[in-house]
C-alpha positions as CSV (number, residue, x, y, z in Angstrom):
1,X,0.0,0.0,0.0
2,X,1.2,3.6,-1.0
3,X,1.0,6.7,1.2
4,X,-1.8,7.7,-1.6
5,X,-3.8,5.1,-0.4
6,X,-3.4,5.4,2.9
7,X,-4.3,9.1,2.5
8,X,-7.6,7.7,0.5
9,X,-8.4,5.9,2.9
10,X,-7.6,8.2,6.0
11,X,-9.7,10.4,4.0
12,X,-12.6,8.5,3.5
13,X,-12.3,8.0,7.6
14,X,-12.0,11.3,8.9
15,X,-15.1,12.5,6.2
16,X,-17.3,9.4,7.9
17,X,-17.1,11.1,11.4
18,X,-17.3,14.8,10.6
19,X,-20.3,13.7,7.9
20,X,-21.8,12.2,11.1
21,X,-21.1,14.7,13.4
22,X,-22.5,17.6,11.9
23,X,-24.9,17.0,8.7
24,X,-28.1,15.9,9.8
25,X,-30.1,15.6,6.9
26,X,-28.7,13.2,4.2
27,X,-25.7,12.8,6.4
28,X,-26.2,9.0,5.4
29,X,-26.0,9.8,1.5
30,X,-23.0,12.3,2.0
31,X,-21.2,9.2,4.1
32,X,-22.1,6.3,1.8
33,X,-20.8,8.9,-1.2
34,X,-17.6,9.9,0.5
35,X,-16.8,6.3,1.7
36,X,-17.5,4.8,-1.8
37,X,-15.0,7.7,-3.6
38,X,-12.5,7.1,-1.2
39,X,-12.3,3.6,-0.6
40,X,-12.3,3.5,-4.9
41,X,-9.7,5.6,-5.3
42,X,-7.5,4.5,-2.8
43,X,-7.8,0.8,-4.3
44,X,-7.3,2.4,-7.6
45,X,-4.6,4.3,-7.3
46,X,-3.0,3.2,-3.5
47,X,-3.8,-0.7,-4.1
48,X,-3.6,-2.0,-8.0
49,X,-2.2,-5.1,-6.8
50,X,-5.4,-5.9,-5.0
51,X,-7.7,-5.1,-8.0
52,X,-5.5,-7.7,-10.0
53,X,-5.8,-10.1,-7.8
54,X,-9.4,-11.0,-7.7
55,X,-12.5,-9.2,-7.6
56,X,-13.5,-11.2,-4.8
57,X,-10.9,-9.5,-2.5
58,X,-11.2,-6.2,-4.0
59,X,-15.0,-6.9,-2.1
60,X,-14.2,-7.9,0.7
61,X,-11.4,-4.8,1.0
62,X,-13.9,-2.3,0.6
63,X,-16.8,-4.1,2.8
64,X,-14.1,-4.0,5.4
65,X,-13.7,-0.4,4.9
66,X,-17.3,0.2,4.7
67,X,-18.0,-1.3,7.8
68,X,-15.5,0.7,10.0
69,X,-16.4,3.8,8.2
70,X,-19.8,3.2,8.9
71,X,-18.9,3.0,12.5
72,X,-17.0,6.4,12.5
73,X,-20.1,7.5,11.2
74,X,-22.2,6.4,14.1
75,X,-19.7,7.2,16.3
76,X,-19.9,10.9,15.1
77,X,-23.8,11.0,15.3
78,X,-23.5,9.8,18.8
79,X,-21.5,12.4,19.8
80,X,-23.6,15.1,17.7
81,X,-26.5,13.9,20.0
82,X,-24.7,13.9,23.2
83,X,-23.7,17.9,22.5
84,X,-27.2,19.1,22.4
């Protein structure tokens, strides 16, 4: 993995939690949009060797990703709540 993609995906991370944290409508379409562009480009251009591999673990890669970033995104709503 480059530093590109770890930037991607750092990216994609720190967009999940501040997404969550203050948009509150269509917070979840601004996260699954940023998550998606991120985790693509960082596979694209911080990863090629995974999308040679397989598509199968190009998948799971960005389920992974999806998952934790959907976390940070909770994780950011909580905390949204817990300041009013």
């Amino acid at each position: 993995m480059t530093l590109i993609g770890v930037l991607f995906f750092g990216l994609g991370f720190a967009a999940s939690y501040v997404i969550g944290r203050r948009i509150g409508k269509y917070g979840d379409i601004a996260q699954g949009l940023s998550i998606a562009l991120c985790g693509v480009g960082g596979l694209l251009f911080g990863m090629p060797a995974v999308l040679h591999d397989g598509l199968l673990l190009t998948l799971v890669v960005l389920g992974a990703y999806g998952m934790i970033g959907a976390l940070l995104f909770r994780a950011g709503r909580r905390a949204r709540k817990e300041q009013t």
